[in-house]
BALOBA-1460 file (C-alpha; in Angstrom, 3 decimals):
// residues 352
<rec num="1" residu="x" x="117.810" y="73.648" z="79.192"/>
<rec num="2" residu="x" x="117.211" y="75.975" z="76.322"/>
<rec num="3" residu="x" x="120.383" y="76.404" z="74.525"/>
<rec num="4" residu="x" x="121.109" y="80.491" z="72.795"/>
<rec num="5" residu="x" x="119.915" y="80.566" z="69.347"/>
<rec num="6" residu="x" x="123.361" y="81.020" z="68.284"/>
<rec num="7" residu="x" x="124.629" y="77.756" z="69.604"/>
<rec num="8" residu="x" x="121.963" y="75.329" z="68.697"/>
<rec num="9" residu="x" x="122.661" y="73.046" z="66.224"/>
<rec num="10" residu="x" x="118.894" y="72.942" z="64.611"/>
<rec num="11" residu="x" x="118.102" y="76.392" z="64.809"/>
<rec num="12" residu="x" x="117.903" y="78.753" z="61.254"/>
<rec num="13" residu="x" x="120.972" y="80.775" z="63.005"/>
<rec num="14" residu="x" x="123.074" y="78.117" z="63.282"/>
<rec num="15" residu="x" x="122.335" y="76.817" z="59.718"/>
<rec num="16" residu="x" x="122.745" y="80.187" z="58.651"/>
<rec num="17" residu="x" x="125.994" y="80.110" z="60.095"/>
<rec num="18" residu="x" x="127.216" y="77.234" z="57.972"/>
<rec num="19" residu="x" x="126.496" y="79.033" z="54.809"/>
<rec num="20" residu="x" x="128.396" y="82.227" z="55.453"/>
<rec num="21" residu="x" x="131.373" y="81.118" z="53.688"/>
<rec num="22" residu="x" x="129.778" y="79.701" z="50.312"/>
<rec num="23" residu="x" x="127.771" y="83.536" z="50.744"/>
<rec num="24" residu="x" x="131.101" y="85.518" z="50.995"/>
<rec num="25" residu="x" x="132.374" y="83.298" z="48.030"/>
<rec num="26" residu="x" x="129.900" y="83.888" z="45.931"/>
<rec num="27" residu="x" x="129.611" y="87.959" z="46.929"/>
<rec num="28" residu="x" x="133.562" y="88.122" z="45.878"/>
<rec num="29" residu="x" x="132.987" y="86.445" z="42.840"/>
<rec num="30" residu="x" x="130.577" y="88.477" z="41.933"/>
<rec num="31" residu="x" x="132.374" y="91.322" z="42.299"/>
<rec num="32" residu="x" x="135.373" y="89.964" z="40.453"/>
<rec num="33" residu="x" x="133.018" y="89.360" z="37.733"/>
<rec num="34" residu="x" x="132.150" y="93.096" z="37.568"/>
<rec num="35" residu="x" x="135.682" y="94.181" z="37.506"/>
<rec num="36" residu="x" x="136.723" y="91.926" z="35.082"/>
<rec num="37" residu="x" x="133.733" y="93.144" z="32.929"/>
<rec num="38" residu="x" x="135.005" y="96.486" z="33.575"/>
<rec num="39" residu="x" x="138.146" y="96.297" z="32.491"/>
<rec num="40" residu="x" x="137.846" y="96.666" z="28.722"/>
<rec num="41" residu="x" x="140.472" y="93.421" z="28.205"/>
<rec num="42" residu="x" x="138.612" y="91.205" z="25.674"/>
<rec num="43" residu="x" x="139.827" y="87.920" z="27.508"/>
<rec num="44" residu="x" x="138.681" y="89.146" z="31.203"/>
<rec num="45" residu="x" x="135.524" y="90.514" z="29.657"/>
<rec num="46" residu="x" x="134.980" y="86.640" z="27.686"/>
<rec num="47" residu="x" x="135.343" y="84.900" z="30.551"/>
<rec num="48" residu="x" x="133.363" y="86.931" z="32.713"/>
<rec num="49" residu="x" x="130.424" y="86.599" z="30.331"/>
<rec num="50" residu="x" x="130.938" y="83.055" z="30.551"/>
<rec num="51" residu="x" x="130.613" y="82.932" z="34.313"/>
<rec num="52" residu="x" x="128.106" y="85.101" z="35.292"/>
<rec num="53" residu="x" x="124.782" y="83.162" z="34.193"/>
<rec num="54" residu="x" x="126.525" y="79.790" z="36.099"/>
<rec num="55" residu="x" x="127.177" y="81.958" z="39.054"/>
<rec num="56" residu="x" x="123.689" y="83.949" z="39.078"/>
<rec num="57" residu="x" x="122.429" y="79.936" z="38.875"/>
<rec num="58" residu="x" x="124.530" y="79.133" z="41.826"/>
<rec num="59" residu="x" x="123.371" y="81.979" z="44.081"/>
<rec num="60" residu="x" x="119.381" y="81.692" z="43.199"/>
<rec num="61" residu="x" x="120.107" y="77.691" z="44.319"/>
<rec num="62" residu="x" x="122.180" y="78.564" z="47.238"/>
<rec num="63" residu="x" x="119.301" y="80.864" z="48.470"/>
<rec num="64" residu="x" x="116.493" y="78.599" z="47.969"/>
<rec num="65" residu="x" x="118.287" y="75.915" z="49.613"/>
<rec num="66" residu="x" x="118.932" y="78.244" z="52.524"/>
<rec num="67" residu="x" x="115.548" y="79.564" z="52.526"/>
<rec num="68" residu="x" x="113.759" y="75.549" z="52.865"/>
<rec num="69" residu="x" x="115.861" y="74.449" z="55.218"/>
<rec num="70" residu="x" x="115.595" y="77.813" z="57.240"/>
<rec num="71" residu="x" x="111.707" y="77.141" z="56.971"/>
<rec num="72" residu="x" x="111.780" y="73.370" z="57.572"/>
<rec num="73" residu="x" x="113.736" y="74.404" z="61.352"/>
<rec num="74" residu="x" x="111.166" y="76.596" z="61.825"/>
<rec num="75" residu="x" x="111.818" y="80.457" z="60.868"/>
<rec num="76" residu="x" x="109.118" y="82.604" z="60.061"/>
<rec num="77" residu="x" x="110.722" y="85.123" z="57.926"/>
<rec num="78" residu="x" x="112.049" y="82.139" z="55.726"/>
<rec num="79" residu="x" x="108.385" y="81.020" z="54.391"/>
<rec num="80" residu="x" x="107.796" y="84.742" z="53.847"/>
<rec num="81" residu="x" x="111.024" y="85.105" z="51.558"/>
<rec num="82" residu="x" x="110.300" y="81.433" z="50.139"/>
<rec num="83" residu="x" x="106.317" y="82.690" z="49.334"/>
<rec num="84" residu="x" x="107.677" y="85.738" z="48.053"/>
<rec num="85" residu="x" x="110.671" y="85.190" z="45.991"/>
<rec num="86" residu="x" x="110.359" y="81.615" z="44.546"/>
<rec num="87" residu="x" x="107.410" y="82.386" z="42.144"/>
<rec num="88" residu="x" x="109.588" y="85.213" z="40.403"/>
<rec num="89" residu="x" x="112.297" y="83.165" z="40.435"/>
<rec num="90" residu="x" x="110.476" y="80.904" z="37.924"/>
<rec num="91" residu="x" x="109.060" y="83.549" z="36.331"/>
<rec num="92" residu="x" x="112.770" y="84.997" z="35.533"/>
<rec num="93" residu="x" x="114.056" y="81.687" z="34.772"/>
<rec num="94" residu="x" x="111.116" y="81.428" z="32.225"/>
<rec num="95" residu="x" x="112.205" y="84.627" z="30.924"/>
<rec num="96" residu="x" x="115.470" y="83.772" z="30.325"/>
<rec num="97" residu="x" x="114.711" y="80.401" z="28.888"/>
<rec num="98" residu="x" x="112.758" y="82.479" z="26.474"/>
<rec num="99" residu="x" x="115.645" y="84.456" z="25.451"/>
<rec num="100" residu="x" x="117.854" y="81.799" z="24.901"/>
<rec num="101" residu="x" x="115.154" y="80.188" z="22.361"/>
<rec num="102" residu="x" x="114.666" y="77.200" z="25.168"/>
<rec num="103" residu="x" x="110.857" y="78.517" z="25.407"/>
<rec num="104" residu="x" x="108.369" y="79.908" z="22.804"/>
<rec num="105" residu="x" x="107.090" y="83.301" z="22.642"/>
<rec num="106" residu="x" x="104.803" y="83.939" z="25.875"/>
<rec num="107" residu="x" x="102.794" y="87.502" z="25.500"/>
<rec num="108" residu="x" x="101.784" y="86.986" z="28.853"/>
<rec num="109" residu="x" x="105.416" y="86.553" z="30.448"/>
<rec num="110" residu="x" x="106.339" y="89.912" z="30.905"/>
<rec num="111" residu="x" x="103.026" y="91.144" z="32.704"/>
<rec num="112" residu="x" x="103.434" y="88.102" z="35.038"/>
<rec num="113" residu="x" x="107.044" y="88.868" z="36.024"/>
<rec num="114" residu="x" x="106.008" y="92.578" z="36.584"/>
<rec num="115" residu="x" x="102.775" y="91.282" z="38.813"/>
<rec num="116" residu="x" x="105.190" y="89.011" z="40.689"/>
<rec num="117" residu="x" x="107.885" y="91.584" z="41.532"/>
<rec num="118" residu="x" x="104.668" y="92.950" z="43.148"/>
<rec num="119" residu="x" x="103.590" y="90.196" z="44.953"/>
<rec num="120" residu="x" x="107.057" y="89.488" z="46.429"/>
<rec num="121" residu="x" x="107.216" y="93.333" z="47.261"/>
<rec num="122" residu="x" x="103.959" y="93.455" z="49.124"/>
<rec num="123" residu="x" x="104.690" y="89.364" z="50.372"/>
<rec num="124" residu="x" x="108.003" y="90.833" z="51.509"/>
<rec num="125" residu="x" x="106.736" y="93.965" z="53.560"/>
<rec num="126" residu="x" x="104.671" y="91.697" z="55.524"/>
<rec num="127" residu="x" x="107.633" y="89.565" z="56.581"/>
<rec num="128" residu="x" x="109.424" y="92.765" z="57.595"/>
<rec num="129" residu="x" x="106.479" y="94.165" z="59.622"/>
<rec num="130" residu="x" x="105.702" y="90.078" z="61.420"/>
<rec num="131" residu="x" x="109.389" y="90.880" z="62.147"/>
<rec num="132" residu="x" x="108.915" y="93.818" z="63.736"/>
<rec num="133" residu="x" x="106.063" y="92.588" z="66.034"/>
<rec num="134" residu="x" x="107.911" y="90.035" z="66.892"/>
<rec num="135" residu="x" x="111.062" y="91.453" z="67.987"/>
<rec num="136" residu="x" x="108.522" y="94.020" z="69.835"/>
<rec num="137" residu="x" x="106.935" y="90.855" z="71.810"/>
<rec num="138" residu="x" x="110.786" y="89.345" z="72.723"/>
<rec num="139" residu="x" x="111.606" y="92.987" z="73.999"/>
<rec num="140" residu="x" x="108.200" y="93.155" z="75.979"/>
<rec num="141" residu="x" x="109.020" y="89.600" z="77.340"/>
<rec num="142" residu="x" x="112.604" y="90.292" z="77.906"/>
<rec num="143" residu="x" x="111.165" y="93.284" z="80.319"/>
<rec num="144" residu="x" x="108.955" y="91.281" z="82.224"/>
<rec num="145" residu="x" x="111.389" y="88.482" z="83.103"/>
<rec num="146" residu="x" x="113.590" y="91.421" z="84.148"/>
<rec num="147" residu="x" x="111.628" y="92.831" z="86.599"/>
<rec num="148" residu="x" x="110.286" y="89.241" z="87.688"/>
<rec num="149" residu="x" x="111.930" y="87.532" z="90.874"/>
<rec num="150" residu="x" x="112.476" y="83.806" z="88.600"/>
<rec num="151" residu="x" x="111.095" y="81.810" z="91.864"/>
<rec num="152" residu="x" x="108.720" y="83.485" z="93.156"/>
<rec num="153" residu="x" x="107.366" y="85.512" z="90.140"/>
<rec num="154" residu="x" x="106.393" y="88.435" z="92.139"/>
<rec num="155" residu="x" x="108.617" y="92.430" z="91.510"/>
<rec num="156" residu="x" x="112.443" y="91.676" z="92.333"/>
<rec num="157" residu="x" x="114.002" y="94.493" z="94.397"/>
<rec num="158" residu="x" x="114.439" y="97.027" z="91.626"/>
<rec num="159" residu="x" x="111.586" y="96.555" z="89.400"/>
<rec num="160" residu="x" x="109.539" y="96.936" z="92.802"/>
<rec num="161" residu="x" x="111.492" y="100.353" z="94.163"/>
<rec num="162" residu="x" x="110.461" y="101.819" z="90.607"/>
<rec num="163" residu="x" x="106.778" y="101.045" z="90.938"/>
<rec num="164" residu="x" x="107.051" y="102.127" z="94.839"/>
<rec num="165" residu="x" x="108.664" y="105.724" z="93.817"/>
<rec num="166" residu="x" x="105.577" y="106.423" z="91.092"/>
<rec num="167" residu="x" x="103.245" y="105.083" z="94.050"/>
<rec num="168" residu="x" x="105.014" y="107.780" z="96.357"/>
<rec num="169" residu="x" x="104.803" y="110.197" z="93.232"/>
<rec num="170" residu="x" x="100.693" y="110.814" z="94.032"/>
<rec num="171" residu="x" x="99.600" y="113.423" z="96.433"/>
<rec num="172" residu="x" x="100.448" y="113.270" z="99.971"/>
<rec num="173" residu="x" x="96.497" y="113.616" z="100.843"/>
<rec num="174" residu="x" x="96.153" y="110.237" z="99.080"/>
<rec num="175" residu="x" x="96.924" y="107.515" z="101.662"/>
<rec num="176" residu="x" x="99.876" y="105.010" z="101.066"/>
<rec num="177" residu="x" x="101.054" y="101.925" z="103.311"/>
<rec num="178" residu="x" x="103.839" y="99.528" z="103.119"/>
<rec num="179" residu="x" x="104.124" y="96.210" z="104.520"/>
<rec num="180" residu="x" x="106.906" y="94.880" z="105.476"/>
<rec num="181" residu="x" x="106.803" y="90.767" z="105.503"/>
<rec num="182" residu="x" x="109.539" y="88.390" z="106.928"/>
<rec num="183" residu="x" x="108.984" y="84.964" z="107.364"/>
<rec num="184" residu="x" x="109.009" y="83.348" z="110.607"/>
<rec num="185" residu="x" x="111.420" y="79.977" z="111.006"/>
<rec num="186" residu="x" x="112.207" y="79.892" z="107.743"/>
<rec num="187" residu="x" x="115.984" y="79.214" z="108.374"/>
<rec num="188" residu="x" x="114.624" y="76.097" z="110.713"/>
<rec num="189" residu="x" x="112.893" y="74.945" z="107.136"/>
<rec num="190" residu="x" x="116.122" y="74.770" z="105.038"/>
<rec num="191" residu="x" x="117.822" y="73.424" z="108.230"/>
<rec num="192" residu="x" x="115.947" y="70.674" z="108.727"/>
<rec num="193" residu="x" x="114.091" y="69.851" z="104.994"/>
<rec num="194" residu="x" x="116.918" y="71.424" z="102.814"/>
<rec num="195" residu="x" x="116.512" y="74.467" z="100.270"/>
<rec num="196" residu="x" x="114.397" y="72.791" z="97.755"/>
<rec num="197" residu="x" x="111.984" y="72.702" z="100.638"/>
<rec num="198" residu="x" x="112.799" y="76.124" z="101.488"/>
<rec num="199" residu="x" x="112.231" y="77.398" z="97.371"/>
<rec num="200" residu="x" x="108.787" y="75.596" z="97.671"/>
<rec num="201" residu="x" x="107.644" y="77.336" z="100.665"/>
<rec num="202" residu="x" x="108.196" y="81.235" z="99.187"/>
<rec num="203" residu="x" x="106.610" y="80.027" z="95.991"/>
<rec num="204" residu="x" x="103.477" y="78.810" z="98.157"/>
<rec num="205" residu="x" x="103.596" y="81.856" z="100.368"/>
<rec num="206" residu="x" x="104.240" y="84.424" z="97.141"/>
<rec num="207" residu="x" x="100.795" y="82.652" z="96.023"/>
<rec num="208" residu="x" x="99.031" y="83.113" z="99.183"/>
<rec num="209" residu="x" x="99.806" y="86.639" z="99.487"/>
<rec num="210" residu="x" x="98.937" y="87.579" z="95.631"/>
<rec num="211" residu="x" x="95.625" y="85.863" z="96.410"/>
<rec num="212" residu="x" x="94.869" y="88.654" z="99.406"/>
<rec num="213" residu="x" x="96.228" y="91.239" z="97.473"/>
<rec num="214" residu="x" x="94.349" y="94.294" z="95.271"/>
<rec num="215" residu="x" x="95.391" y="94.214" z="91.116"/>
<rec num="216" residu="x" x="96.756" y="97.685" z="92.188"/>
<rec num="217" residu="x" x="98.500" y="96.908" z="95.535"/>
<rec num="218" residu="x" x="102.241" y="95.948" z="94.589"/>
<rec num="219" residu="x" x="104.323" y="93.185" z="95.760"/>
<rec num="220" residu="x" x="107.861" y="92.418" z="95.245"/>
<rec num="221" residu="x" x="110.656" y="89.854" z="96.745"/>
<rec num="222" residu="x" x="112.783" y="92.204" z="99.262"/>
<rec num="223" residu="x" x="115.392" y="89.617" z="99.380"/>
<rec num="224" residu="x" x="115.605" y="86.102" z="101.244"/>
<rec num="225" residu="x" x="112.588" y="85.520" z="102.807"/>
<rec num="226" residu="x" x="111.515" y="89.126" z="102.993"/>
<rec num="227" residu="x" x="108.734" y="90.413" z="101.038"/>
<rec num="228" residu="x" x="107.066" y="93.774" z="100.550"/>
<rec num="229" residu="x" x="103.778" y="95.647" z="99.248"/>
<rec num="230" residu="x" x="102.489" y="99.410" z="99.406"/>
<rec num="231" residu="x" x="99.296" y="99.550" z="99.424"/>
<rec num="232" residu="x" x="98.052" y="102.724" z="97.107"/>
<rec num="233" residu="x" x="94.856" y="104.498" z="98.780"/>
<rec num="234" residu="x" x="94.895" y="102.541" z="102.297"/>
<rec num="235" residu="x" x="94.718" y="104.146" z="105.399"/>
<rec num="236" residu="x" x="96.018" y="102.709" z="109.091"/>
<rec num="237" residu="x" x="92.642" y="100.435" z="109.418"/>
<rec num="238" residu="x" x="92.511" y="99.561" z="105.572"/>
<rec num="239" residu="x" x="96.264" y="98.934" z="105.903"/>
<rec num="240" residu="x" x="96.168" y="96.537" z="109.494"/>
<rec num="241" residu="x" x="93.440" y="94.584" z="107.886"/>
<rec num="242" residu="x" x="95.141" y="94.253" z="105.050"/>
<rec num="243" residu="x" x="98.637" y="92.911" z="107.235"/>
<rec num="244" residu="x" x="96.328" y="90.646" z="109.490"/>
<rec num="245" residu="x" x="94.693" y="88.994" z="106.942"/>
<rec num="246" residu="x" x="97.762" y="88.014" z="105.180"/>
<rec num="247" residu="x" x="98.865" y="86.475" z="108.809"/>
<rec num="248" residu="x" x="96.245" y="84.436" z="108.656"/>
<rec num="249" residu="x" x="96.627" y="83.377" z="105.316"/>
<rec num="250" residu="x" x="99.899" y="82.395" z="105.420"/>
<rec num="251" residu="x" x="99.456" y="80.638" z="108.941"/>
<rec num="252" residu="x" x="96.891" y="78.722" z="107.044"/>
<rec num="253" residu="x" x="99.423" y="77.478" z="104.944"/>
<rec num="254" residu="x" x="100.079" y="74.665" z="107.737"/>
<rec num="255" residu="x" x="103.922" y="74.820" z="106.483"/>
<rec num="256" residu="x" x="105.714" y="72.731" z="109.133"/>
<rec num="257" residu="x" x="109.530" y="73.954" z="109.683"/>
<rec num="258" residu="x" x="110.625" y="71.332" z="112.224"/>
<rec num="259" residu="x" x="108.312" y="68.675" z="114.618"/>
<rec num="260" residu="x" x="107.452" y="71.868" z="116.673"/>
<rec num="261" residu="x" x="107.519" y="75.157" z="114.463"/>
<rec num="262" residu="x" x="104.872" y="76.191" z="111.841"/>
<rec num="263" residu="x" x="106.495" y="79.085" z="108.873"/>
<rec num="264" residu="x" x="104.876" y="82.162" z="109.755"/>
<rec num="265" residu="x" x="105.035" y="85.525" z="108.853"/>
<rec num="266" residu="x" x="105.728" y="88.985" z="110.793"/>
<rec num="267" residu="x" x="104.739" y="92.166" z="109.309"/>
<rec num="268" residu="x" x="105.425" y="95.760" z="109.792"/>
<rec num="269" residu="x" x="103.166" y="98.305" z="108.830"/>
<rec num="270" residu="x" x="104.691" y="101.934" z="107.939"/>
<rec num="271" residu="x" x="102.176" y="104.827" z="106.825"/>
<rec num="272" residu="x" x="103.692" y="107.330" z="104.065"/>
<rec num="273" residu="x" x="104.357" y="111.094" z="105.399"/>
<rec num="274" residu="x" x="104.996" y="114.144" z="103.589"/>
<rec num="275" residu="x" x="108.746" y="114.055" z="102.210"/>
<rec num="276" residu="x" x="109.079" y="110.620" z="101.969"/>
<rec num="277" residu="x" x="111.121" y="108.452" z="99.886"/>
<rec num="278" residu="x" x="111.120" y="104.320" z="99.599"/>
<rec num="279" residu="x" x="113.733" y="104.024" z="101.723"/>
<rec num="280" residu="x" x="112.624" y="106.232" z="104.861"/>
<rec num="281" residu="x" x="108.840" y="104.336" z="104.483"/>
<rec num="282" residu="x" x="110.725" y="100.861" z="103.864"/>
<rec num="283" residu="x" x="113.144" y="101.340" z="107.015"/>
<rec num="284" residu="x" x="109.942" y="102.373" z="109.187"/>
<rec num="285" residu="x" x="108.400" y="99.790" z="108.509"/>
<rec num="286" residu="x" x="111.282" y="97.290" z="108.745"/>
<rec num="287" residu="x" x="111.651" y="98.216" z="112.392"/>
<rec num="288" residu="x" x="108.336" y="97.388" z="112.934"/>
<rec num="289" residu="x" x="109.007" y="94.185" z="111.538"/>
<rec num="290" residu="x" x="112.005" y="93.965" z="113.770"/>
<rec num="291" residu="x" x="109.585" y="94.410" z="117.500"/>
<rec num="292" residu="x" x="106.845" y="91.783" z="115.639"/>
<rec num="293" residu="x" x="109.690" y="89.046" z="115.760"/>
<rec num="294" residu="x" x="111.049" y="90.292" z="119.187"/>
<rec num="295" residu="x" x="107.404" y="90.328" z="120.475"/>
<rec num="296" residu="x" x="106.709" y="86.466" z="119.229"/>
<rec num="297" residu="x" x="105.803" y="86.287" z="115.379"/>
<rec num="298" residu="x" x="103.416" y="85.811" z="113.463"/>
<rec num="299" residu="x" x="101.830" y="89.274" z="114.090"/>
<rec num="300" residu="x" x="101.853" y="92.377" z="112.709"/>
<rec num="301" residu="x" x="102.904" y="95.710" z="114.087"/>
<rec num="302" residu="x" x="101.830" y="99.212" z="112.906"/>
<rec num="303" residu="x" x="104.775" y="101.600" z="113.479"/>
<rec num="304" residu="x" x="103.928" y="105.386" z="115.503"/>
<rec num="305" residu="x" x="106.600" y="107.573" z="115.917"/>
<rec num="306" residu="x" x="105.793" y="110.074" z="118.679"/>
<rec num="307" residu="x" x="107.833" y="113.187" z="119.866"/>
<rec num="308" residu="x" x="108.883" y="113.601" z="123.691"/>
<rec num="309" residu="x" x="110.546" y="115.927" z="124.974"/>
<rec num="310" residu="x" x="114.531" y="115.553" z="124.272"/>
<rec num="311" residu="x" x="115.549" y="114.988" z="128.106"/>
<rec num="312" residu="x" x="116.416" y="111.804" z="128.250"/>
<rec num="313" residu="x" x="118.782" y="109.812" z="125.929"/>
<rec num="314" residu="x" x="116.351" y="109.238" z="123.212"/>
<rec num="315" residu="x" x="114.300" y="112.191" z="121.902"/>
<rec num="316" residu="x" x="111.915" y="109.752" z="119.698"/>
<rec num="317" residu="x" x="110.223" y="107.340" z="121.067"/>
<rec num="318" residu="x" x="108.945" y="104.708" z="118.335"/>
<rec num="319" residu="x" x="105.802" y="103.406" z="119.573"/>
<rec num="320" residu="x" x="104.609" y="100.414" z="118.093"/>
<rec num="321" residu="x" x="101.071" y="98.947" z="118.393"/>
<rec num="322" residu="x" x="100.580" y="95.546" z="117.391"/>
<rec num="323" residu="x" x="97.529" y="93.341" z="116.227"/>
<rec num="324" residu="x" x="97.452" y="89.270" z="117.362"/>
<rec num="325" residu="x" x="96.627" y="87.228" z="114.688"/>
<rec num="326" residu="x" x="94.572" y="84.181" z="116.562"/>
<rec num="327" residu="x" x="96.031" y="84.761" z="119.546"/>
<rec num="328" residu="x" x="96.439" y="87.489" z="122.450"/>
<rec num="329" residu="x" x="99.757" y="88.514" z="123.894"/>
<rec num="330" residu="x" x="101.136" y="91.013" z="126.575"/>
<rec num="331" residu="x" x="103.656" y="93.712" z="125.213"/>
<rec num="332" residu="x" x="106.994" y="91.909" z="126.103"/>
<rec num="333" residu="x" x="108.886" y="93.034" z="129.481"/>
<rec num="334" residu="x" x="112.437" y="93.104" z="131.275"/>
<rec num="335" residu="x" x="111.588" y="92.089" z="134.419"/>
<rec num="336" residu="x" x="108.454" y="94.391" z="135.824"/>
<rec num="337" residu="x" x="109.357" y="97.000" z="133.408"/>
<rec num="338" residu="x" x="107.964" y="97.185" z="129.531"/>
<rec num="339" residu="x" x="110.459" y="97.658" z="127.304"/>
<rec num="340" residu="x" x="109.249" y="101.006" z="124.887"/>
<rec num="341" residu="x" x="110.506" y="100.024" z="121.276"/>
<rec num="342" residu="x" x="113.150" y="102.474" z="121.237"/>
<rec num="343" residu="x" x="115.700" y="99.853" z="122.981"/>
<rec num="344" residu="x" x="113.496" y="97.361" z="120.569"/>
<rec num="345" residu="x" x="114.326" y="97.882" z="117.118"/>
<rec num="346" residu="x" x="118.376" y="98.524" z="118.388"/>
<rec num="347" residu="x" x="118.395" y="94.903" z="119.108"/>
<rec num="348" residu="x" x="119.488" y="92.580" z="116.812"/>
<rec num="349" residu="x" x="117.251" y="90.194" z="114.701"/>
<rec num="350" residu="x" x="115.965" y="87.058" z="116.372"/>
<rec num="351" residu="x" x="116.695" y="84.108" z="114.882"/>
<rec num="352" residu="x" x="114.168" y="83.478" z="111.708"/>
């Protein structure tokens, strides 16, 4: 487990951490110093003079020391500040060895002190602007884990509905479909094989259905076991042989929930209308999901909606038209009588 910055032990922050008090020390004695300077009293202003080179000593070790062990853990900016800053730190401790009488006369001293103020200017800068790509890269990854489901590492629910409302965005006369996908069994898997099992499965299925998908088709975790993708530019045949395929795909999968059930998947196919939003497209084609689970899984169904005339107790009837995937199959019946999908998607969900 990767521990916060903040609370590891061998991280720069948390040595960093350690030295804030001997910092704030030396910051208020600093500033003691000044006033004490300041005041025009001959003692204050002695002693002050006194302290300040020890002190100015103290700080230039205290930040070197900082600055190698900051860069021995591993922090970027603290090579930059230690490439920077240490060779004018010699080159002012020269000069004021040279001041005190400690060094001969060097002509060259001054023009090297000047060139490395320079050098840790320019060395500096670069640190800042690493810095700034850096944090740019965190934010960038930050975003993408956000929008990431962390299992199956397909679009969670949000970071999917945003891409689906710029899809919707286009022109109506440009085609759009969404698929709706619900595993089949897939509460007989983490019945009988546990939730590990179950995690395993929707990572191999999220695979499987990437593979069959277009770099510009978009597919995101619903929730559970239910998946989704709009298709941008596919119309009803582009769209059913997209949702058959992936049937077949994921059938191939040979994912065993129990000694007699195989995970499956039923789809519902919705096709985008004038005036409508995620929702209205995603409920469409969740009811079509719905009649592929009533109707046996593991197929897909292509939702029609289909005006009659209000008589009778429903005005719309949805009619649904399914395609087999490896198999054929009657429409399901009560008795001698098919059942239209209006009664249909009322029902409840099946058991998964």
């Amino acid at each position: 487990m990767h521990l916060p910055r903040s609370l590891d032990p061998h991280s720069p922050c948390a040595f960093a951490s350690l030295l804030r008090v001997p910092v704030v020390a030396l910051a208020v004695a600093m500033c003691l110093l000044v006033v004490m300077r300041a005041s025009h009293i001959t003692a204050l202003s002695d002693v002050a003079q006194l302290l300040i080179n020890p002190l100015l000593m103290l700080g230039a070790a205290l930040l070197l020391t900082s600055a190698i062990v900051a860069a021995w853990r591993g922090s970027r900016q603290a090579w930059f500040f230690l490439i920077g800053w240490t060779p004018l730190l010699l080159l002012t401790a020269m000069t004021s060895a040279q001041a005190s009488g400690a060094l001969p006369e060097l002509d060259w001293l001054n023009d090297a002190s000047l060139a490395g103020g320079a050098f840790e200017a320019l060395v500096l800068s670069l640190g800042l602007a690493d810095r700034a790509l850096r944090l740019r890269q965190d934010r960038d990854e930050v975003q993408v884990l956000a929008n990431l489901d962390p299992l199956t590492n397909v679009f969670n629910r949000r970071a999917w509905t945003e891409r689906a409302e710029v899809t919707l965005g286009s022109p109506v006369t440009q085609p759009v479909a969404l698929l709706f996908l619900d595993l089949d069994h897939f509460k007989l898997l983490n019945d009988h094989q546990g939730h590990n099992a179950g995690d395993r499965a929707l990572v191999e299925v999220a695979k499987a259905l990437n593979a069959e998908l277009r770099p510009t088709d978009t597919l995101g975790r619903y929730g559970g076991e239910e998946f989704v993708a709009m298709l941008d530019g596919a119309n009803e045949e582009h769209a059913m042989h997209v949702a058959t395929r992936l049937c077949r795909r994921v059938h191939r999968l040979e994912i065993m929930a129990n000694e007699q059930a195989m995970l499956t998947i039923s789809i519902g196919v919705a096709l985008r209308r004038e005036g409508d939003e995620v929702e209205t497209l995603v409920e469409r084609a969740d009811q079509a999901m719905y009649t592929a689970k009533l109707s046996g899984r593991n197929q897909v169904f292509l939702y029609r909606a289909a005006t009659v005339p209000a008589s009778g107790p429903h005005a719309h009837l949805h009619i649904v038209e399914n395609h087999l995937v490896g198999r054929r199959a009657d429409p399901p019946h009560t008795g001698d009588r098919p059942v239209d999908a209006g009664p249909l998607v009322d029902q409840r969900r099946p058991d998964r």
